[in-house]
C-alpha positions as CSV (number, residue, x, y, z in Angstrom):
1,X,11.9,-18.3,22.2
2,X,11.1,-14.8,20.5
3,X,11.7,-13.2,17.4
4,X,15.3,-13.0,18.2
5,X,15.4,-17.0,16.9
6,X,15.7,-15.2,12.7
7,X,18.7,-13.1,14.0
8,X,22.4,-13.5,13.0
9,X,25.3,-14.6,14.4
10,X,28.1,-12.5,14.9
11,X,30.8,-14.6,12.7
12,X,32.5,-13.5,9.9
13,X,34.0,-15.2,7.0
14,X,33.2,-18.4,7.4
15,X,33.8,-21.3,4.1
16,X,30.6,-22.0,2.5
17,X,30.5,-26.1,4.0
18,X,30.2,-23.5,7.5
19,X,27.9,-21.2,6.1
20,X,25.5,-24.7,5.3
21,X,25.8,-25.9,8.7
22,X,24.7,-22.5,10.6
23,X,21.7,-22.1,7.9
24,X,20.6,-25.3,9.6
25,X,20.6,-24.3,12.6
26,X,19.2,-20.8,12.4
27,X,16.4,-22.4,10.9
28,X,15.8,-25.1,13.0
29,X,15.9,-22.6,15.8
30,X,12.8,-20.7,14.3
31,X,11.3,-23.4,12.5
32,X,10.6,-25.6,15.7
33,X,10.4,-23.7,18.2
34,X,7.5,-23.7,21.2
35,X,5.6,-20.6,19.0
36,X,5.7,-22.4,16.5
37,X,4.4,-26.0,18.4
38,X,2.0,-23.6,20.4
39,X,0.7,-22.2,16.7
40,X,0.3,-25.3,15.4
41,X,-1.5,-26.6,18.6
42,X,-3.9,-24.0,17.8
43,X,-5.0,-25.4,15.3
44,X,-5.3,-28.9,16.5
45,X,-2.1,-30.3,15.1
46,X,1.6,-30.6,16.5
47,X,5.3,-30.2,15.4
48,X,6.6,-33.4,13.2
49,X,9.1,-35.5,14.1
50,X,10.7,-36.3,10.8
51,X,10.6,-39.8,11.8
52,X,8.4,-41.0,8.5
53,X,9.7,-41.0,4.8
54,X,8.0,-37.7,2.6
55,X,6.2,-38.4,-0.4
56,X,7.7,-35.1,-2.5
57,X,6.3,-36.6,-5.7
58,X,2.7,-34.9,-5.7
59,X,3.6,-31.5,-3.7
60,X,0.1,-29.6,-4.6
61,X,0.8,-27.8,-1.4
62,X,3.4,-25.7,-2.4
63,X,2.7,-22.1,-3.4
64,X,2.4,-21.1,-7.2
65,X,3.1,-25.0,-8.4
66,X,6.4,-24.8,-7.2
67,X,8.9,-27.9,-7.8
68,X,11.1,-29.1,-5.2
69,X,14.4,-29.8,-7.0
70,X,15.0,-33.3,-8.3
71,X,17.7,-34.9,-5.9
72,X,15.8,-34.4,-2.8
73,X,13.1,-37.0,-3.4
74,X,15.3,-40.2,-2.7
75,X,16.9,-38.6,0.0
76,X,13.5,-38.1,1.8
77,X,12.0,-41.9,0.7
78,X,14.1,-43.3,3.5
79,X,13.4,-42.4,7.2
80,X,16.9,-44.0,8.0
81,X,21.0,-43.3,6.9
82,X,22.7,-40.1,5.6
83,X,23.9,-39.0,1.7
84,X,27.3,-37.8,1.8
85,X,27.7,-34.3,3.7
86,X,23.9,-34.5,4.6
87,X,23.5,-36.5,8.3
88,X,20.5,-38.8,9.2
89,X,19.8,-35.8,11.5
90,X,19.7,-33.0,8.9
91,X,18.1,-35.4,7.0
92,X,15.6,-35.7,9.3
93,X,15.6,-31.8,9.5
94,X,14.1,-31.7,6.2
95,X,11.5,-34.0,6.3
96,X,10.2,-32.3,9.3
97,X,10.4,-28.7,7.7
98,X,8.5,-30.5,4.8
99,X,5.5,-32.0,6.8
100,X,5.7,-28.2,9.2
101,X,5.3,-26.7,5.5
102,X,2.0,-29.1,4.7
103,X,0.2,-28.6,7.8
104,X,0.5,-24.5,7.4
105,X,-0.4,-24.7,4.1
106,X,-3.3,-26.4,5.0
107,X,-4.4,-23.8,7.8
108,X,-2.4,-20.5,7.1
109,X,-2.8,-20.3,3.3
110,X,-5.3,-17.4,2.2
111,X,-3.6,-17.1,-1.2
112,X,-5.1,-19.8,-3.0
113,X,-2.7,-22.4,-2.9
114,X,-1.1,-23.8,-6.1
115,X,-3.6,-20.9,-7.4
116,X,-1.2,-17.6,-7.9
117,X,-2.6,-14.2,-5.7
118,X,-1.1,-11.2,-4.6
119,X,-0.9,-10.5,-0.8
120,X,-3.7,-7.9,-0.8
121,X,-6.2,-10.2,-2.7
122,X,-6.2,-12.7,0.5
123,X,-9.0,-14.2,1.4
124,X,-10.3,-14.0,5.3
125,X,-11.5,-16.5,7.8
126,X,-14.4,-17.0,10.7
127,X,-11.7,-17.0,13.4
128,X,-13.4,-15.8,16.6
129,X,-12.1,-13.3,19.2
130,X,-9.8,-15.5,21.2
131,X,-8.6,-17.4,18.6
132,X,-7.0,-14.0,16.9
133,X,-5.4,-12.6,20.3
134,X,-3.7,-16.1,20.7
135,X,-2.3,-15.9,16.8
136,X,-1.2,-12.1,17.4
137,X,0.3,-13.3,20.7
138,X,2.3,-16.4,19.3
139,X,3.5,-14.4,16.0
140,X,4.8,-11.5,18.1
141,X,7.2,-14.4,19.8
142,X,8.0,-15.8,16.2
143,X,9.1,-12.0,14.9
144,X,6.3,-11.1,13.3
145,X,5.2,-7.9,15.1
146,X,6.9,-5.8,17.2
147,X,10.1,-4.3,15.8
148,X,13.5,-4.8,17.0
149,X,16.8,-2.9,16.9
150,X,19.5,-3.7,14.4
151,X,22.1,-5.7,15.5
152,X,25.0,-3.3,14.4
153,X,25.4,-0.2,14.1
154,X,27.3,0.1,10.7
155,X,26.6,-2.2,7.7
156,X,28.7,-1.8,4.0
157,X,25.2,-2.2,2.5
158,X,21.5,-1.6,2.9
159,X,18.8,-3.0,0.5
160,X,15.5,-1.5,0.7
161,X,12.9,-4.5,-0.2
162,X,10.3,-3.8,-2.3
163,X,6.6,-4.0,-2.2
164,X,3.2,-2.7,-3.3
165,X,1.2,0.4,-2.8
166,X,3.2,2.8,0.3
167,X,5.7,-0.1,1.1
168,X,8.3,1.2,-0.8
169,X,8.4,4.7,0.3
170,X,7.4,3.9,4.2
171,X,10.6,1.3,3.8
172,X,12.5,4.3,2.4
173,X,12.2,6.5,4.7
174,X,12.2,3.8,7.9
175,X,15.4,3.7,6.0
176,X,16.1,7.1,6.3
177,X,15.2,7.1,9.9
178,X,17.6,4.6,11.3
179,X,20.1,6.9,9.2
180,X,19.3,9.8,11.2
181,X,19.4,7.5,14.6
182,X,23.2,7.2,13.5
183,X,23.2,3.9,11.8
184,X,25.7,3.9,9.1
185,X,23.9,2.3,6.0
186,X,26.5,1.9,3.7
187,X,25.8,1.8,-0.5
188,X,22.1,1.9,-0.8
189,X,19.9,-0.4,-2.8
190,X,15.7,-0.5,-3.6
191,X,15.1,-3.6,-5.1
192,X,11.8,-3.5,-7.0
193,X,10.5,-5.3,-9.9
194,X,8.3,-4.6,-13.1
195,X,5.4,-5.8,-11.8
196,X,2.5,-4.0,-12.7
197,X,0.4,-1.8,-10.1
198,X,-2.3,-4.3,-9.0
199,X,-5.9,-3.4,-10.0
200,X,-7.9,-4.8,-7.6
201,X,-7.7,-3.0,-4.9
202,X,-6.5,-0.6,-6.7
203,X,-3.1,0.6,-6.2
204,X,-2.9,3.5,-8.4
205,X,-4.8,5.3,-5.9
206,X,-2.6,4.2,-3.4
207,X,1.0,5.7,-4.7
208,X,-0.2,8.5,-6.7
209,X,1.0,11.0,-3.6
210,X,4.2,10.0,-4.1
211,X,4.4,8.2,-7.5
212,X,2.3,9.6,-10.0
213,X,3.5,8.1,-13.1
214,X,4.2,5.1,-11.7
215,X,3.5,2.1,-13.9
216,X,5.3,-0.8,-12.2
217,X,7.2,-2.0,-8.2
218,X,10.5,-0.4,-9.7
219,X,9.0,3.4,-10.9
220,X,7.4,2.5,-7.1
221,X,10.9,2.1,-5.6
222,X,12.5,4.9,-7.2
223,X,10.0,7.0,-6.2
224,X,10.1,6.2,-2.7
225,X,13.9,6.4,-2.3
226,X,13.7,10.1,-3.8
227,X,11.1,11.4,-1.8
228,X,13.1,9.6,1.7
229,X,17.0,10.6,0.5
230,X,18.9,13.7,-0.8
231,X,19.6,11.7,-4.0
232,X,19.0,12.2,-7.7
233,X,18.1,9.5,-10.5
234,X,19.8,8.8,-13.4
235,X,18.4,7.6,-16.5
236,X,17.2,3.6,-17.1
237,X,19.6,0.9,-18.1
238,X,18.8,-2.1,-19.3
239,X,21.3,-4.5,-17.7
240,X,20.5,-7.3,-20.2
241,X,21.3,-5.1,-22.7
242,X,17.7,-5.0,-24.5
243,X,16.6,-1.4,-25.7
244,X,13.0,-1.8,-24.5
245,X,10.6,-4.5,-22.7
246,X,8.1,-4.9,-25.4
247,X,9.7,-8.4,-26.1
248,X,10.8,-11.6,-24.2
249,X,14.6,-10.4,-23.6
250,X,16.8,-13.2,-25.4
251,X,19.6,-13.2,-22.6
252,X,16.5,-13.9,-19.6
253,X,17.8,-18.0,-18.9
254,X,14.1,-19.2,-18.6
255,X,13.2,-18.3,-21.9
256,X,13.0,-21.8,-22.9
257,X,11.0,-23.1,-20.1
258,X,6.9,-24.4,-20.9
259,X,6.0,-21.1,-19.4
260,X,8.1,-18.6,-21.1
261,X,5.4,-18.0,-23.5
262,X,2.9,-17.1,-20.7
263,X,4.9,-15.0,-19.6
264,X,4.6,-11.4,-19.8
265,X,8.0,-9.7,-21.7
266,X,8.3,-7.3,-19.1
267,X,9.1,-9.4,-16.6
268,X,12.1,-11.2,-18.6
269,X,14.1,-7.6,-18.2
270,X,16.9,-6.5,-15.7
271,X,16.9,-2.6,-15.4
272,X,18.8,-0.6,-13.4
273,X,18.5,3.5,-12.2
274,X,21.9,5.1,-10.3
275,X,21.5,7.2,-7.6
276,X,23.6,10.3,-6.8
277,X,24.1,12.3,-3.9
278,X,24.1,16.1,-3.1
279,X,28.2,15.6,-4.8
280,X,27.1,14.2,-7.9
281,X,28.8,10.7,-6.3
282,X,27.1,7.3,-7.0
283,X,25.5,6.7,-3.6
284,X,23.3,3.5,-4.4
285,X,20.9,2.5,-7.2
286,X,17.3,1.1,-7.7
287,X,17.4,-2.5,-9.8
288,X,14.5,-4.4,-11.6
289,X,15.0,-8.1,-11.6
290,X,13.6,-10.5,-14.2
291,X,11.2,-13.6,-12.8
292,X,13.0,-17.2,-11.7
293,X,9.3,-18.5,-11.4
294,X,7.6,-18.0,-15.3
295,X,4.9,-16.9,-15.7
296,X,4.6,-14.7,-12.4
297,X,5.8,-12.2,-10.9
298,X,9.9,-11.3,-9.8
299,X,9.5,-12.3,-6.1
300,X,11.8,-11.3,-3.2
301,X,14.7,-14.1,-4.3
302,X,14.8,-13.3,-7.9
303,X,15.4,-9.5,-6.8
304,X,18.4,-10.8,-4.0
305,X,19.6,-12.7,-7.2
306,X,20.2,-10.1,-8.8
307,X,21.7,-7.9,-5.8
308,X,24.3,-10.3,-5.6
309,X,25.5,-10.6,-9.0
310,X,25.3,-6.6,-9.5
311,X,27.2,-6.0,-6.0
312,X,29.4,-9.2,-5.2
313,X,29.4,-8.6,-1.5
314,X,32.5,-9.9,0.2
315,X,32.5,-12.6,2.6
316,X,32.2,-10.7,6.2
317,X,30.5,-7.4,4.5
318,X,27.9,-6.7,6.8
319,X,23.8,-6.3,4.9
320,X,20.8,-4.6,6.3
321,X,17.4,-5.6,5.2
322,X,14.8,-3.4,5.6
323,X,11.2,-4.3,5.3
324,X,7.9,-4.1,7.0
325,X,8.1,-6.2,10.4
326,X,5.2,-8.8,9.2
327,X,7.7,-9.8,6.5
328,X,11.0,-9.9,8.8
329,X,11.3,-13.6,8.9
330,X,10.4,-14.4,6.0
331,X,12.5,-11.9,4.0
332,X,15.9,-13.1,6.8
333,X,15.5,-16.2,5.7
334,X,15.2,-15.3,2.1
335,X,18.4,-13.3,2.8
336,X,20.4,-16.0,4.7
337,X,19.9,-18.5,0.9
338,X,20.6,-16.1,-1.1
339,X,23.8,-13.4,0.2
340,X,25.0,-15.3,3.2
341,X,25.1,-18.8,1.6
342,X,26.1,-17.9,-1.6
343,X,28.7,-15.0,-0.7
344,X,29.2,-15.1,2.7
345,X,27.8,-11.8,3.9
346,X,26.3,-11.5,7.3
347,X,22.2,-10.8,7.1
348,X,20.6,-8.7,9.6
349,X,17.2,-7.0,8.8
350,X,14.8,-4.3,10.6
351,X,11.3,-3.6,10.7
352,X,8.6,-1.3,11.2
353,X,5.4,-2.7,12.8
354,X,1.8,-1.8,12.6
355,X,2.0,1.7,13.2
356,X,3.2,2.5,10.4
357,X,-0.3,1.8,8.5
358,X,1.6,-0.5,5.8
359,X,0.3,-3.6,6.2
360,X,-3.0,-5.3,8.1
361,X,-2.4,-6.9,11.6
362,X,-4.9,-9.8,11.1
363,X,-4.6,-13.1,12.2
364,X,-4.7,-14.2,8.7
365,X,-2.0,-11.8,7.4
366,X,-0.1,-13.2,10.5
367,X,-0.9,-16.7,9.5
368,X,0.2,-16.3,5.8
369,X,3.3,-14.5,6.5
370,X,4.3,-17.4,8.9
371,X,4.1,-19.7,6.1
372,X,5.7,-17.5,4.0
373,X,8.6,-18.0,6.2
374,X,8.2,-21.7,6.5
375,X,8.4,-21.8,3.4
376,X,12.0,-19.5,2.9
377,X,13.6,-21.7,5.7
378,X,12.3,-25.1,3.8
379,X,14.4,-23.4,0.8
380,X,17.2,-22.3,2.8
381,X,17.4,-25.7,4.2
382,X,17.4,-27.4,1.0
383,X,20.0,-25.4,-0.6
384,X,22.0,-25.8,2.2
385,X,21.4,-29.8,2.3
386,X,22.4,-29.3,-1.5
387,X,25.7,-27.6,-1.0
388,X,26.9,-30.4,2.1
389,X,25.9,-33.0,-0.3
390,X,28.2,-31.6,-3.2
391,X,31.7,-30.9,-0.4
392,X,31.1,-34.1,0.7
């Protein structure tokens, strides 16, 4: 088993009850692998079974006090039978991916749990020598280190994922590099976010080469596709039609959640910035989404979510993602939920790996991205479960 376990399949087209029934597999493939077991083991526990019922009621474990959605609960109280479209064996799929999601979270969270933290403010660990080599080793085989080529070599579109401090320009112009190689990239999109530059470490600092005036992920993003393409920016829209982001925007469909009022007005806006190429022609654009998860942060979903709706890829359309190689499963899985599910686009994504000088190769960056991706294929599972459940 390597890396190759988050890449996609070569069909086209298929009807969404299809589309649930491959999302299964491709994560199951990754999710319970021998890596993965060999990880675990590690750490002195071993893959679940899915043979006991999953207490869902009091999920502290998930990241940023996240709710698993309603319906699943009583579906997961019973170790035995099936719900309509959903088998006893995909059943027992989730309650495996469920107790593989508690026992990371207990070992390879250095966010702070239920607590909310960026990436870069991660805490470390007393891991000793041997200990690191075997997590580098076993991560590499899971796809979290060493890059690999794209599958194809045309796609209709390319998004660009965003990121902090020189992510987005180093994924610009890694980009821009697999464009020169002769990779046909199709419409171009950066998908960024108005999160603020982060203050500690200090960002600022970071992006001022390249973005000087930059004040939030999307000035970040358009910043980075400039300096990487021959493209020029147009001016900012406001897809929800506001004016400004001083205010909560009235069209943003959590404004009447318990934590709308927490949240800051900036991230309740949906912006937008064309680019042109050297003919004046709309090549691509740069697009701010608004947070699904009040009061943080736009995270990689809520920016996919609006990809989609802006673009409405067609079944069989063909979507690169391009990210930093740490964040490759994670972000495919992430991908697979929220184009190929929903509109039946096939996913691949490319990396760049350590070289680059984007992100740390620690055992705990390692360890945190992994669950980050346990985590994306628990919620590409569940949607899946979800849309089975709803044909049947």
């Amino acid at each position: 088993m390597t890396g190759d376990a988050v890449r996609p399949r070569t069909e086209t087209g298929p009807d969404v009850g299809e589309r649930a029934v491959r999302a299964f597999a491709q994560a199951e493939e990754w999710l319970f692998s021998n890596p993965m077991a060999e990880l675990l083991a590690a750490f002195g526990g071993q893959l679940p079974d899915g043979t006991a019922a999953v207490e869902t009621a009091a999920a502290d474990w998930l990241h940023s006090s996240e709710a698993l959605p309603a319906w699943l609960a009583p579906l997961l109280a019973e170790a035995t039978g099936s719900v309509g479209g959903v088998s006893s064996q995909r059943l027992r799929t989730l309650r495996r991916t469920l107790a593989l999601e508690q026992l990371a979270a207990a070992d390879f969270d250095f966010r702070g749990g239920a607590h909310y933290r960026e990436r870069s403010q991660a805490a470390t660990a007393d891991f000793d020598a041997a200990l690191r080599d075997r997590v580098l080793e076993l991560t590499d085989r899971l796809g979290l280190v060493s890059p690999r080529p794209t599958h194809f070599d045309r796609y209709d579109r390319t998004l660009v994922l965003g990121g902090g401090y020189k992510s987005p320009l180093l994924r610009a112009r890694y980009a821009a590099q697999l464009s020169s190689k002769g990779i046909e990239l199709g419409e171009l999109s950066f998908l960024g976010s108005p999160r603020f530059l982060i203050e500690d470490p200090a960002e600022r600092p970071v992006v001022a080469p390249y973005a000087p005036e930059a004040n939030d992920e999307f000035d970040l993003m358009e910043a980075g596709a400039l300096a990487a393409f021959d493209v020029a920016a147009h001016d900012v829209q406001f897809l929800c039609g506001c004016h400004s982001s001083d205010e909560i925007c009235p069209r943003w469909r959590y404004r009447d959640t318990e934590t709308a009022e927490r949240t800051p007005p900036a991230f309740t806006h949906e912006r937008r910035v064309r680019l042109a190429g050297s003919d004046g022609r709309t090549v691509g654009s740069v697009l701010s989404a608004s947070t699904g998860r009040p009061p943080y942060r736009p995270d990689t979903s809520d920016t996919f979510e609006l990809w989609g709706r802006c673009a409405q890829p067609k079944p069989g359309e063909r979507v690169l993602l391009v990210t930093t190689q740490v964040f490759v499963p994670f972000q495919y899985f992430e991908g697979l939920r929220r184009v190929f599910l929903r509109y039946g686009a096939e996913v691949d994504a490319a990396g760049f790996g350590a070289d680059w000088d984007d992100r740390p190769q620690t055992a705990e960056y390692l360890l945190q991205e992994t669950l980050s991706a346990i985590r994306s294929g628990r919620r590409l599972l569940i949607d899946a479960a979800d849309i089975l459940a709803r044909a049947a």
